[in-house]
PQR file with spaces between the fields and no chain letter, atoms N, CA, C, O and H, PARSE charges and radii, in Angstrom:
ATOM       1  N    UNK     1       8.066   18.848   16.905 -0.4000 1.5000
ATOM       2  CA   UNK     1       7.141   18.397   15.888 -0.0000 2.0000
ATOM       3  C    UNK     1       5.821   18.009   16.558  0.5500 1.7000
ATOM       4  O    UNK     1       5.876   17.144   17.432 -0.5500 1.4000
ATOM       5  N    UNK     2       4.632   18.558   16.241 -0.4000 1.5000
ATOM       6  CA   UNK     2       3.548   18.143   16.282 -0.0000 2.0000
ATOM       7  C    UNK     2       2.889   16.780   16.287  0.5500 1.7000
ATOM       8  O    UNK     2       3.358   16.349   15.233 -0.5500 1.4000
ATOM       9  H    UNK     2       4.587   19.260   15.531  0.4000 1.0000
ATOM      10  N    UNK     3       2.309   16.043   16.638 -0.4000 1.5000
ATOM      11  CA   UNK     3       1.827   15.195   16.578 -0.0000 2.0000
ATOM      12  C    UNK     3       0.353   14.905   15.975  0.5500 1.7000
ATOM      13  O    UNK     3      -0.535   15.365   16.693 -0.5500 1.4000
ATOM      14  H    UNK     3       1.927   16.393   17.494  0.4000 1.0000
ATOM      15  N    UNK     4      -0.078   14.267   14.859 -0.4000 1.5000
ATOM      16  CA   UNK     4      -1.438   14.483   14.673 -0.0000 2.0000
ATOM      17  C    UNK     4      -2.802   13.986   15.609  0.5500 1.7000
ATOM      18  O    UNK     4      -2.891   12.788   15.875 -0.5500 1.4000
ATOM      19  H    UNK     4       0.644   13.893   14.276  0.4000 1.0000
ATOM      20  N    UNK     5      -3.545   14.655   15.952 -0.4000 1.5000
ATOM      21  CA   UNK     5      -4.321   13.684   17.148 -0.0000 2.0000
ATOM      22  C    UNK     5      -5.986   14.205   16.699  0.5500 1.7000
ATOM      23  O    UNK     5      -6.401   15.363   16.735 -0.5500 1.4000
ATOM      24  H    UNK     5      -3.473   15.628   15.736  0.4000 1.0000
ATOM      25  N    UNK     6      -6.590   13.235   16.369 -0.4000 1.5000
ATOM      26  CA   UNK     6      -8.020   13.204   15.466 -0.0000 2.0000
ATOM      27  C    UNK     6      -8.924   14.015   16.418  0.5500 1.7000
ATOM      28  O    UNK     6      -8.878   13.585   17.570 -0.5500 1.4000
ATOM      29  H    UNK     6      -6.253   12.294   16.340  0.4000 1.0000
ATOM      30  N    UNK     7      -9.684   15.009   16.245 -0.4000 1.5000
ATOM      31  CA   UNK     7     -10.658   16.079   16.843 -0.0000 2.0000
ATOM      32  C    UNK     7     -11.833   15.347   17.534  0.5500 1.7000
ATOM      33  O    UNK     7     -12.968   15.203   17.079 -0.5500 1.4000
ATOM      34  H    UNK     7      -9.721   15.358   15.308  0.4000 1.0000
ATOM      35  N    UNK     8     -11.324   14.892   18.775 -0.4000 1.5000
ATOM      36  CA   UNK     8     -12.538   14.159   19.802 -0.0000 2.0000
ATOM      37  C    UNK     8     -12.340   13.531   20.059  0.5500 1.7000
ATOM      38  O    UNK     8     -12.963   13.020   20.990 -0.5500 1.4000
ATOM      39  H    UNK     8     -10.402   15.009   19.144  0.4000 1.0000
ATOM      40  N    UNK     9     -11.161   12.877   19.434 -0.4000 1.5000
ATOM      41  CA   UNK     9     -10.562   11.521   20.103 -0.0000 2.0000
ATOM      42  C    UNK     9     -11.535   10.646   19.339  0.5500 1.7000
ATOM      43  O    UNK     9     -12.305   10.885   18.408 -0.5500 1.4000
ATOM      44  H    UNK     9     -10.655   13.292   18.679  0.4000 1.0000
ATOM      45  N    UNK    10     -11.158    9.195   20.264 -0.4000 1.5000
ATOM      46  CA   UNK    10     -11.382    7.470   19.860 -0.0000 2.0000
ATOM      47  C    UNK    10     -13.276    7.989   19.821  0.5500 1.7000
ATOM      48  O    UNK    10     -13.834    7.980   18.724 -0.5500 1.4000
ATOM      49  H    UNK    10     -10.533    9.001   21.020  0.4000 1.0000
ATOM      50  N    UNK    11     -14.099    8.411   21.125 -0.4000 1.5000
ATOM      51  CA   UNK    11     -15.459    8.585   21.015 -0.0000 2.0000
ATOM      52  C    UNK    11     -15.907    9.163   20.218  0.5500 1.7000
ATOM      53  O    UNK    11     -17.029    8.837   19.833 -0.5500 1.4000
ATOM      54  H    UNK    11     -13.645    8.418   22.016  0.4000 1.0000
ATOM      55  N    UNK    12     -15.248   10.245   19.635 -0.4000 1.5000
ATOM      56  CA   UNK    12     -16.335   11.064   18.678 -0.0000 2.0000
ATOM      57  C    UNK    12     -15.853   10.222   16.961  0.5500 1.7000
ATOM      58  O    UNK    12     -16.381   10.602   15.916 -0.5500 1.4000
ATOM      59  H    UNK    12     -14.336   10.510   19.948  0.4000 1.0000
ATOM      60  N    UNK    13     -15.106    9.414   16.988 -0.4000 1.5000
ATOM      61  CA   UNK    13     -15.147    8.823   15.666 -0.0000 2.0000
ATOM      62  C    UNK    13     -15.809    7.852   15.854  0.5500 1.7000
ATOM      63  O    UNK    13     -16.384    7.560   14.805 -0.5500 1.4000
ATOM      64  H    UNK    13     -14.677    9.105   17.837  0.4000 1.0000
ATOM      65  N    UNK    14     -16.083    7.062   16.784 -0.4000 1.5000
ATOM      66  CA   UNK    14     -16.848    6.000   16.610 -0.0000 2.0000
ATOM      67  C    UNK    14     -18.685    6.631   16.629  0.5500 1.7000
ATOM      68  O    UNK    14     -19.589    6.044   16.034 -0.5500 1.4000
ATOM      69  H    UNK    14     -15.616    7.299   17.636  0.4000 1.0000
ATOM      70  N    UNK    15     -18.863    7.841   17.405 -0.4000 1.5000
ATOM      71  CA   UNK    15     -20.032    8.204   17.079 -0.0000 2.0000
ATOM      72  C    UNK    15     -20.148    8.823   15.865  0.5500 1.7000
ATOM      73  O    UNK    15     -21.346    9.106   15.861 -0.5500 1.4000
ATOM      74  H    UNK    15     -18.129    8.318   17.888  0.4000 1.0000
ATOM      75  N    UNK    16     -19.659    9.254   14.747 -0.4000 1.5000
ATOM      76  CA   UNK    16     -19.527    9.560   13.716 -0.0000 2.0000
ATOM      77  C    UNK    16     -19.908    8.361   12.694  0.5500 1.7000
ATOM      78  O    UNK    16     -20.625    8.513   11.705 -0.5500 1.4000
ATOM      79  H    UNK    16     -18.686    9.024   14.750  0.4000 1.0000
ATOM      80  N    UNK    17     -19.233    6.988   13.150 -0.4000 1.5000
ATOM      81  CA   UNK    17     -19.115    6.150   11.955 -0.0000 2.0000
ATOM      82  C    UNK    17     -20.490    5.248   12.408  0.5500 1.7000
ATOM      83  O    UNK    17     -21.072    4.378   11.762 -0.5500 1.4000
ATOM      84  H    UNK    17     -18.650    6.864   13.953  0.4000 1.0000
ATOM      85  N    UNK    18     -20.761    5.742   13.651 -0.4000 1.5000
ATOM      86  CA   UNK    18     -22.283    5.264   14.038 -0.0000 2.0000
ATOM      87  C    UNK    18     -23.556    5.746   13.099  0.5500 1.7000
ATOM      88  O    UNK    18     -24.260    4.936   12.497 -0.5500 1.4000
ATOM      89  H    UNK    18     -20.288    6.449   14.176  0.4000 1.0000
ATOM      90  N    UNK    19     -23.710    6.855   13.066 -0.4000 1.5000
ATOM      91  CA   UNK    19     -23.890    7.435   11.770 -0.0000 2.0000
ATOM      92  C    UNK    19     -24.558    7.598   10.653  0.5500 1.7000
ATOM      93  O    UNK    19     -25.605    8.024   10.166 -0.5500 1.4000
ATOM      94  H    UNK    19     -23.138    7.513   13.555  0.4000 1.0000
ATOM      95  N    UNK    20     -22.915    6.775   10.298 -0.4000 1.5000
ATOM      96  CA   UNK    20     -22.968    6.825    8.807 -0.0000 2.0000
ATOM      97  C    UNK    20     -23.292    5.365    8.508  0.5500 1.7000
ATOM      98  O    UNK    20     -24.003    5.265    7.508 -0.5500 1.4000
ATOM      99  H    UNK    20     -22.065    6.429   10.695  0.4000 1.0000
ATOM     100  N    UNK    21     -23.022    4.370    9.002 -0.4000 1.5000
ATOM     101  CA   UNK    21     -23.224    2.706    8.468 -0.0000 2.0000
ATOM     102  C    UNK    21     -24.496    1.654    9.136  0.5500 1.7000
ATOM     103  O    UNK    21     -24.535    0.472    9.475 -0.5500 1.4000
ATOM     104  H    UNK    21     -22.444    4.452    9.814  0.4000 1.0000
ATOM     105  N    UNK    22     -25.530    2.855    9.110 -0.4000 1.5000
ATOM     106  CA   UNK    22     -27.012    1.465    9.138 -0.0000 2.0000
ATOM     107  C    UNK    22     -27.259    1.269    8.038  0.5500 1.7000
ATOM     108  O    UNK    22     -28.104    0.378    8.125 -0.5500 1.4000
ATOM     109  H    UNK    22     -25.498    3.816    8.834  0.4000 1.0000
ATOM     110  N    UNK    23     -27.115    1.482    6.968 -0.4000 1.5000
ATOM     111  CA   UNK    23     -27.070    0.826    5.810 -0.0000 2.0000
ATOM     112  C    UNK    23     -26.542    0.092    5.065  0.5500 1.7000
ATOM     113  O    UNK    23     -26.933   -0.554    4.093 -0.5500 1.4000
ATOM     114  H    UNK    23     -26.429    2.206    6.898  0.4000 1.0000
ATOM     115  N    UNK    24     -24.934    0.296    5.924 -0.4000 1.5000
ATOM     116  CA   UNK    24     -23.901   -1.288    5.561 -0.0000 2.0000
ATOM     117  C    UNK    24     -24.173   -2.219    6.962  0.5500 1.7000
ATOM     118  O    UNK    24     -23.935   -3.415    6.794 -0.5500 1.4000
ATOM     119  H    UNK    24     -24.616    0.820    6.714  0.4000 1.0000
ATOM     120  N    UNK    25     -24.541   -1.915    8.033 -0.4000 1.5000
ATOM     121  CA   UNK    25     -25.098   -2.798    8.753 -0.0000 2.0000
ATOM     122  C    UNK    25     -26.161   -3.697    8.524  0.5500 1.7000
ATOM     123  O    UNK    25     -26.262   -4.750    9.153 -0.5500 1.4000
ATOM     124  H    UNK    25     -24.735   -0.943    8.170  0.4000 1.0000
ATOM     125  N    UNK    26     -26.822   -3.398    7.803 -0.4000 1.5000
ATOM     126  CA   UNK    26     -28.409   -4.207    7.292 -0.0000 2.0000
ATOM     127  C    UNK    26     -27.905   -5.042    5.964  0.5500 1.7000
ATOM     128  O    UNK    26     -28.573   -6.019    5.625 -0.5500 1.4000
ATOM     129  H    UNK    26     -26.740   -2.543    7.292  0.4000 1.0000
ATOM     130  N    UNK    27     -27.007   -4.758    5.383 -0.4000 1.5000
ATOM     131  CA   UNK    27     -26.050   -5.544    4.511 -0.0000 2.0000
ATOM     132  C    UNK    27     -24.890   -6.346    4.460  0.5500 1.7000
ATOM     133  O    UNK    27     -24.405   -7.053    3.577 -0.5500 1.4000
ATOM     134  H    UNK    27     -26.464   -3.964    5.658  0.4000 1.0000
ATOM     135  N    UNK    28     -24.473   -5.997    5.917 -0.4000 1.5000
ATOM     136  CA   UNK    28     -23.340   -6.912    6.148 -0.0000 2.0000
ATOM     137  C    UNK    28     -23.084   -7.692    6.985  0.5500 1.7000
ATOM     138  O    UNK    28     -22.109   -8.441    6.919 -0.5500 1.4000
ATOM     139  H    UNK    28     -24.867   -5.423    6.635  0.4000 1.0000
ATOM     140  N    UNK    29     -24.245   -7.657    8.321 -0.4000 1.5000
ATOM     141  CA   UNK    29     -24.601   -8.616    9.079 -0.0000 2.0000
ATOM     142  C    UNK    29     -25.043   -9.839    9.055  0.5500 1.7000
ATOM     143  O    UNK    29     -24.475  -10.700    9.728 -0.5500 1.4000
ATOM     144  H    UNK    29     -25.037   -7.049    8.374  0.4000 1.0000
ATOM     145  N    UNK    30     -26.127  -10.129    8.281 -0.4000 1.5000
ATOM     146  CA   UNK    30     -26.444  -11.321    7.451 -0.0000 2.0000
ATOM     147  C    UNK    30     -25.313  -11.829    7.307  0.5500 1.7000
ATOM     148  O    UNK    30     -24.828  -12.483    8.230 -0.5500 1.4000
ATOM     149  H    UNK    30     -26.588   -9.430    7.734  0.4000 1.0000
ATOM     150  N    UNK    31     -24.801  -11.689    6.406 -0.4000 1.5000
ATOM     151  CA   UNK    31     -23.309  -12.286    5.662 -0.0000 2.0000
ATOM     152  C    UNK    31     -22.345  -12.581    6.457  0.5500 1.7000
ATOM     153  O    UNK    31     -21.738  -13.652    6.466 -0.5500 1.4000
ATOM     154  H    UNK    31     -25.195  -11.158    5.656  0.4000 1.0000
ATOM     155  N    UNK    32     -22.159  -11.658    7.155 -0.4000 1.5000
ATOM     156  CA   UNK    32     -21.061  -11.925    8.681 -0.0000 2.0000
ATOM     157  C    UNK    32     -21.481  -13.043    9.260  0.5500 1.7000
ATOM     158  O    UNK    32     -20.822  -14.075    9.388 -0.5500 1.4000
ATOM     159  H    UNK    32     -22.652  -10.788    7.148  0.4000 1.0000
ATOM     160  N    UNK    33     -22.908  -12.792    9.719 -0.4000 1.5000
ATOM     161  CA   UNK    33     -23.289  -14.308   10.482 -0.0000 2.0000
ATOM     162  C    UNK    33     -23.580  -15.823    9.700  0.5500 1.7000
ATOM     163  O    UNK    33     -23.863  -16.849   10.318 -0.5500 1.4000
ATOM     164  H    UNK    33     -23.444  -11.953    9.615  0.4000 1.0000
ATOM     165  N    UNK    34     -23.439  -15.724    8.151 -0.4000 1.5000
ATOM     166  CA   UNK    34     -23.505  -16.718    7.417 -0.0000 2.0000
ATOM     167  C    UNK    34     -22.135  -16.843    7.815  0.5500 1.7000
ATOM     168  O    UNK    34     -21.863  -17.391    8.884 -0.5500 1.4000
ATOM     169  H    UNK    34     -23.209  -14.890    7.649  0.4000 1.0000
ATOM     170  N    UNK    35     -20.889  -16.208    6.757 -0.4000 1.5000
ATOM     171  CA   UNK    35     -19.593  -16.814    6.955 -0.0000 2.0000
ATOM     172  C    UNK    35     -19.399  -17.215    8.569  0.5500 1.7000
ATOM     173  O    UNK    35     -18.589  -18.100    8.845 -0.5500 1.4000
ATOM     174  H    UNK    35     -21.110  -15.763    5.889  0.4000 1.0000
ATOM     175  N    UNK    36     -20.046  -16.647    9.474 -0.4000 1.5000
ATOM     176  CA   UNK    36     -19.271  -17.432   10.540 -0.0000 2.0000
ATOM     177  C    UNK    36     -19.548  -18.267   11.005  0.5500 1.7000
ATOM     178  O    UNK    36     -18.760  -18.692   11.851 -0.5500 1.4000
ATOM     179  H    UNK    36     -20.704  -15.929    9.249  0.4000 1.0000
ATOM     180  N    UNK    37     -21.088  -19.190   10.714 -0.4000 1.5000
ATOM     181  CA   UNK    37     -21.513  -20.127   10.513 -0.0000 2.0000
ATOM     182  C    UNK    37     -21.084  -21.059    9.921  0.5500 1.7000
ATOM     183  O    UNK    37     -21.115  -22.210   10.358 -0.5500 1.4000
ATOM     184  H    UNK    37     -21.728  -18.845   10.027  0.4000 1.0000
ATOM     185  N    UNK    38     -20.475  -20.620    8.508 -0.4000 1.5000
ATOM     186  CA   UNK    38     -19.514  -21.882    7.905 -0.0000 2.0000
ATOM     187  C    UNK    38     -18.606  -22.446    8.196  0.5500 1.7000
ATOM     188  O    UNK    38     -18.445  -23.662    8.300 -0.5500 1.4000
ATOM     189  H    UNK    38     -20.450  -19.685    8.153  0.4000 1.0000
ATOM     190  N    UNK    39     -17.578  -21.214    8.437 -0.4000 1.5000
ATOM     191  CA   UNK    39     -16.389  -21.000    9.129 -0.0000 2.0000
ATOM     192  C    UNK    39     -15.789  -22.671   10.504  0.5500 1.7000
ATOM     193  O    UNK    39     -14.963  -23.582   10.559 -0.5500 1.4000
ATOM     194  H    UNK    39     -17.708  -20.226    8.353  0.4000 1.0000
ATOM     195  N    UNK    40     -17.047  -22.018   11.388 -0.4000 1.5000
ATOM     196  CA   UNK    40     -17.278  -22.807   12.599 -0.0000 2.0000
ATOM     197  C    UNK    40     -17.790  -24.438   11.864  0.5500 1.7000
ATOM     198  O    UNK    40     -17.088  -25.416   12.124 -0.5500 1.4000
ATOM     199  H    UNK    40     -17.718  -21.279   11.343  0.4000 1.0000
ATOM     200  N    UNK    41     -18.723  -24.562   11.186 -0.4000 1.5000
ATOM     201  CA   UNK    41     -18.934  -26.019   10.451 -0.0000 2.0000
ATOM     202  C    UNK    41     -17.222  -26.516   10.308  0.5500 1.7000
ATOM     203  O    UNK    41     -16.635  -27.244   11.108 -0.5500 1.4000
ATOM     204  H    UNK    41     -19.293  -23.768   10.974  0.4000 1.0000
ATOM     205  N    UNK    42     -16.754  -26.015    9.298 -0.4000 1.5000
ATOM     206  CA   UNK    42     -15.666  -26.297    8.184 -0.0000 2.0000
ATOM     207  C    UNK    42     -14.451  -26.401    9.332  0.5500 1.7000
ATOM     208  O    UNK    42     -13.539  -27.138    8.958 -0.5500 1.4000
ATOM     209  H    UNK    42     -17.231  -25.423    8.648  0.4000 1.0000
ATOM     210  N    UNK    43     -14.244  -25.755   10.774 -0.4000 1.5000
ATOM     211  CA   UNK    43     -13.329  -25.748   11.248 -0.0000 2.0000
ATOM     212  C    UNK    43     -13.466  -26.919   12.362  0.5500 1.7000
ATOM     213  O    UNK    43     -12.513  -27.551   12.817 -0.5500 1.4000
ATOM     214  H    UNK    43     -14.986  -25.156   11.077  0.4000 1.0000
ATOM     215  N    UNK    44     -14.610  -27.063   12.659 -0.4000 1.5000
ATOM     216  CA   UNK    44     -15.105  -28.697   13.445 -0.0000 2.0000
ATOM     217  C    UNK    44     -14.499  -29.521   12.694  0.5500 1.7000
ATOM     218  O    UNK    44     -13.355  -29.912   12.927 -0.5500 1.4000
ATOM     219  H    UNK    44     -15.384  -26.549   12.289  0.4000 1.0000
ATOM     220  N    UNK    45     -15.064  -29.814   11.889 -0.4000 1.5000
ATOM     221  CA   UNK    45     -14.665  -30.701   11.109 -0.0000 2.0000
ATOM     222  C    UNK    45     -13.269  -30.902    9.901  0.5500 1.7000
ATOM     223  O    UNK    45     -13.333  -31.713    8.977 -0.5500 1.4000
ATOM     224  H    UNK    45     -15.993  -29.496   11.699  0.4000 1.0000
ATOM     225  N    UNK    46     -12.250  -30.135   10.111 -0.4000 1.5000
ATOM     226  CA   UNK    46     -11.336  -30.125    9.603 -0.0000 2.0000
ATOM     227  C    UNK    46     -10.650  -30.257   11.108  0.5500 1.7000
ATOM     228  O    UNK    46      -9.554  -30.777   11.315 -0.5500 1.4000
ATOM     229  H    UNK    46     -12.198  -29.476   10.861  0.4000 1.0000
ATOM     230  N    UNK    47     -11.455  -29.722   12.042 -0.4000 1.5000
ATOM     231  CA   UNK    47      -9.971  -29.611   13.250 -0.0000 2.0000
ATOM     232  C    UNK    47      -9.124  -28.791   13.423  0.5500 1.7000
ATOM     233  O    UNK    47      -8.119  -29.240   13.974 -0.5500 1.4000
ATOM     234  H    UNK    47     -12.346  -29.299   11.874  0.4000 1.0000
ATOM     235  N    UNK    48      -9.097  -27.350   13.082 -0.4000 1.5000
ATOM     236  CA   UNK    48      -8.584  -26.402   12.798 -0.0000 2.0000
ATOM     237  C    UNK    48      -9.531  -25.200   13.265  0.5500 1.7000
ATOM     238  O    UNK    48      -9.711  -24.388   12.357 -0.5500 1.4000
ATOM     239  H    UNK    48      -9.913  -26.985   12.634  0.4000 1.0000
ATOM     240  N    UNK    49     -10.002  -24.978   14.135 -0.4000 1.5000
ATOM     241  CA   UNK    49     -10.983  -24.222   14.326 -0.0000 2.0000
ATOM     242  C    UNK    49     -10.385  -22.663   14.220  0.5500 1.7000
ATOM     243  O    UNK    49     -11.290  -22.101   13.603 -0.5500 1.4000
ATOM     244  H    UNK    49      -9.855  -25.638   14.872  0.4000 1.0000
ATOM     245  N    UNK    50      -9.697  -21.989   14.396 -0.4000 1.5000
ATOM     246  CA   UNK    50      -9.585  -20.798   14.456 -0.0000 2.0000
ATOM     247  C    UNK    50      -9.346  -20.493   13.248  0.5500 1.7000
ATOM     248  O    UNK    50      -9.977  -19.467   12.992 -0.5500 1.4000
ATOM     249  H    UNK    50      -8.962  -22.446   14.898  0.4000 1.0000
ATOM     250  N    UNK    51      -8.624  -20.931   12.157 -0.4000 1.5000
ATOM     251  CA   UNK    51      -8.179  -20.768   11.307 -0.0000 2.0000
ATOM     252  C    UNK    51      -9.448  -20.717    9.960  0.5500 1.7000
ATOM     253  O    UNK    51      -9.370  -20.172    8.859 -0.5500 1.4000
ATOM     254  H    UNK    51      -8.112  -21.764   12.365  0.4000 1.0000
ATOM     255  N    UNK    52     -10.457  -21.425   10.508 -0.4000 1.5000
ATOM     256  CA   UNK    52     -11.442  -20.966    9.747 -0.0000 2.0000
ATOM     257  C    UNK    52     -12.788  -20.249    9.922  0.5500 1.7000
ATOM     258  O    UNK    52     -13.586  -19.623    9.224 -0.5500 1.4000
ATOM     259  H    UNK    52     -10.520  -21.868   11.403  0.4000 1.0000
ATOM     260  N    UNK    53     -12.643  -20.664   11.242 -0.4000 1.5000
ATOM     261  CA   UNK    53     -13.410  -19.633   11.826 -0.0000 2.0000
ATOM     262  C    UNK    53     -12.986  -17.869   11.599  0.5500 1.7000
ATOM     263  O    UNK    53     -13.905  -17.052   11.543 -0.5500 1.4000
ATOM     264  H    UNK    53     -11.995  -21.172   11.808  0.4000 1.0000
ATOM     265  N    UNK    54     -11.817  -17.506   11.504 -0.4000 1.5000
ATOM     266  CA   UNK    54     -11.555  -15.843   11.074 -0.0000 2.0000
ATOM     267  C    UNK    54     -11.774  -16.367    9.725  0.5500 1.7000
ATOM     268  O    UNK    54     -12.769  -15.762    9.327 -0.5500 1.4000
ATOM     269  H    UNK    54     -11.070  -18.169   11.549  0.4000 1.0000
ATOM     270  N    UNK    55     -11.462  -16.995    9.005 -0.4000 1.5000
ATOM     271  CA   UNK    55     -12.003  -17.097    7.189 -0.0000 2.0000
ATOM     272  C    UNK    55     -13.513  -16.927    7.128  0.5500 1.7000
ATOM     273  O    UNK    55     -14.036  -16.390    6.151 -0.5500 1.4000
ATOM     274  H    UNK    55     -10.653  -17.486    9.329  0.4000 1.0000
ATOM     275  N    UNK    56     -13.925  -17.188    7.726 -0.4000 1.5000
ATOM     276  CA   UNK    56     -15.738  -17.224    7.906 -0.0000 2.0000
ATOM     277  C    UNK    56     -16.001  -16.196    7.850  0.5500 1.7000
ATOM     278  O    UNK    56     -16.675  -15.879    6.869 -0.5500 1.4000
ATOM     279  H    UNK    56     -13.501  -17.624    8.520  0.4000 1.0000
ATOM     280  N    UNK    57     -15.620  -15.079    8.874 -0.4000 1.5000
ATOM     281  CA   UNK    57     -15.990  -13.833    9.266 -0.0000 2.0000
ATOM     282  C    UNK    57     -15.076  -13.044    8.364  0.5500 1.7000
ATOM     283  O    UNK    57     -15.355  -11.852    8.239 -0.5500 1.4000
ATOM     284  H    UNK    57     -15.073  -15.337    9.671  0.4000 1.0000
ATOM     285  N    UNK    58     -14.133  -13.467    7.779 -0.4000 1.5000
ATOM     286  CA   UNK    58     -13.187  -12.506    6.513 -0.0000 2.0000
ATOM     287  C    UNK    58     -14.321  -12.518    5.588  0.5500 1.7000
ATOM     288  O    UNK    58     -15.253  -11.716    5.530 -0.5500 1.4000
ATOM     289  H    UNK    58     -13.907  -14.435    7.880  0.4000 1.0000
ATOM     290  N    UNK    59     -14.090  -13.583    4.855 -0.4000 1.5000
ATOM     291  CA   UNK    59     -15.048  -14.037    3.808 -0.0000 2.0000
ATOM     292  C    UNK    59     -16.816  -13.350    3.907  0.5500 1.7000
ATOM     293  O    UNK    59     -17.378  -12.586    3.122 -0.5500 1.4000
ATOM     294  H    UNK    59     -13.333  -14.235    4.901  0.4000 1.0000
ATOM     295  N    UNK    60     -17.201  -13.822    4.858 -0.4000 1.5000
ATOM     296  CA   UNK    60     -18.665  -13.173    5.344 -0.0000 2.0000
ATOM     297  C    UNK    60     -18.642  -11.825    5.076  0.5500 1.7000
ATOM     298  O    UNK    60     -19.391  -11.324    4.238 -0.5500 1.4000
ATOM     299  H    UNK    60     -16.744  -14.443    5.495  0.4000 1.0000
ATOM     300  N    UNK    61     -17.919  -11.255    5.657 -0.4000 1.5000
ATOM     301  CA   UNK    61     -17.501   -9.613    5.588 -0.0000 2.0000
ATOM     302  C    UNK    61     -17.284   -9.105    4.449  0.5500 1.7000
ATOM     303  O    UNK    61     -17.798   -8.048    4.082 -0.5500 1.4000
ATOM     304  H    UNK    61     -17.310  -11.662    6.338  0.4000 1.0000
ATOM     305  N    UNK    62     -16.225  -10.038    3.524 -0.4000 1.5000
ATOM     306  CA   UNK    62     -16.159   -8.978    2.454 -0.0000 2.0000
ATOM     307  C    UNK    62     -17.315   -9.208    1.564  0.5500 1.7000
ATOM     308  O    UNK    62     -17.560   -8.256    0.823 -0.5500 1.4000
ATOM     309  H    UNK    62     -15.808  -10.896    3.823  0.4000 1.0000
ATOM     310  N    UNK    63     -18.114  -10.275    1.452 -0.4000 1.5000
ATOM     311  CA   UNK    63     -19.211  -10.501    0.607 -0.0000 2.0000
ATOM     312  C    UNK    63     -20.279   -9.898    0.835  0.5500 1.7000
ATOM     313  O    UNK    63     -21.110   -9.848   -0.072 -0.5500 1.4000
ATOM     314  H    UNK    63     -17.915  -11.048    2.055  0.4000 1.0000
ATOM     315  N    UNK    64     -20.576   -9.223    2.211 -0.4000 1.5000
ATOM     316  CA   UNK    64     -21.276   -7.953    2.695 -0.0000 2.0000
ATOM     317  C    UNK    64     -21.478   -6.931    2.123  0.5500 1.7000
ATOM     318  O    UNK    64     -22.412   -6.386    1.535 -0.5500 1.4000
ATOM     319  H    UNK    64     -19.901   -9.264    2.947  0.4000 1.0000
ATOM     320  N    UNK    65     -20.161   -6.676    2.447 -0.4000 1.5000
ATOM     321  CA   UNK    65     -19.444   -5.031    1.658 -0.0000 2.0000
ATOM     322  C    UNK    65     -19.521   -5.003    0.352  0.5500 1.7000
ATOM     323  O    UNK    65     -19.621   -3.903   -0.191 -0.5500 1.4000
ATOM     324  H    UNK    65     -19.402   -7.119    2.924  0.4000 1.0000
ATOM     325  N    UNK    66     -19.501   -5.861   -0.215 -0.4000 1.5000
ATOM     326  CA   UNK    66     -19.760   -6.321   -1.683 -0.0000 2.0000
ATOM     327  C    UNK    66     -21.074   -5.804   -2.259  0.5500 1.7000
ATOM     328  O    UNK    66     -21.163   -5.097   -3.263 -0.5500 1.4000
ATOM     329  H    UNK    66     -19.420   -6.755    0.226  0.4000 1.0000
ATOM     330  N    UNK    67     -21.795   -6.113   -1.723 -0.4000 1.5000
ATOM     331  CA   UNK    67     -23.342   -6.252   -1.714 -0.0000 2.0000
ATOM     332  C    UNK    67     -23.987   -4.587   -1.429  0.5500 1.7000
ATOM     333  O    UNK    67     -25.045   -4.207   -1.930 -0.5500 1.4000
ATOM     334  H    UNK    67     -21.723   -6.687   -0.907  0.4000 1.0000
ATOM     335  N    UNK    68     -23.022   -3.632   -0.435 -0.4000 1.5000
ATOM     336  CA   UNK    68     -23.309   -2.560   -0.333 -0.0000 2.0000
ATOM     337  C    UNK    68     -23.341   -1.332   -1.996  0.5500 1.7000
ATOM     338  O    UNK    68     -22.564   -1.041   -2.905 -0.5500 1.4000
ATOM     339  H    UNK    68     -22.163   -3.941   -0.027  0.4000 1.0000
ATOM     340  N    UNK    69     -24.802   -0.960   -1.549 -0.4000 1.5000
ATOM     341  CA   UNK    69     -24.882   -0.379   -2.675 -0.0000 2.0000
ATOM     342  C    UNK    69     -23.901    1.163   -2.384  0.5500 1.7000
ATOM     343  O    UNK    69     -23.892    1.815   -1.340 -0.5500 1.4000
ATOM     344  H    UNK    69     -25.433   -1.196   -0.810  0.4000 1.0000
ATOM     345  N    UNK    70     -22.956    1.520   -3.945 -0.4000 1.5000
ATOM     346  CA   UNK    70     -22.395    2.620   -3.920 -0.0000 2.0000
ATOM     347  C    UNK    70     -22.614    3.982   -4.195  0.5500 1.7000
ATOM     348  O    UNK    70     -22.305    4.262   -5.353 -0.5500 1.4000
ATOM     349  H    UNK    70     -22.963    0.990   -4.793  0.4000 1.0000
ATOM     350  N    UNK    71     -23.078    5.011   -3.473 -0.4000 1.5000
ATOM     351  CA   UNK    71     -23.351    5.927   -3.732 -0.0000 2.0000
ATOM     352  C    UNK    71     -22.560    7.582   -5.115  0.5500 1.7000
ATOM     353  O    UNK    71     -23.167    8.648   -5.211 -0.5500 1.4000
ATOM     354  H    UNK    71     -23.329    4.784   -2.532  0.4000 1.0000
């Protein structure tokens, strides 16, 4: 049995998706670096730092992507 193995490997998909997303980059960076700004506040001060710190950057992220307009 064959195995499936993607045409270029790991480099040529990441230059591919290079690409295609400066336009969800200019939309989802902002937001990334807000949520992880909060994230880091909210996890100081709860004392829990990791745990909200990835909520920061979850949260940040999907409110990004959100924001991306759909073609």
């Amino acid at each position: 049995m064959r195995k499936a193995v993607p045409r270029g490997g790991f480099f040529y998909t990441l230059s591919v998706m290079k690409k295609k997303t400066k336009a969800v980059d200019k939309r989802v960076v902002p937001y990334l670096g807000v949520g992880m700004m909060i994230g880091l506040l909210i996890g100081i001060l709860t004392d829990n730092l990791g745990l909200w710190l990835s909520l920061g950057v979850a949260l940040g992220a999907s409110a990004g992507y959100a924001k991306v307009d759909k073609k």
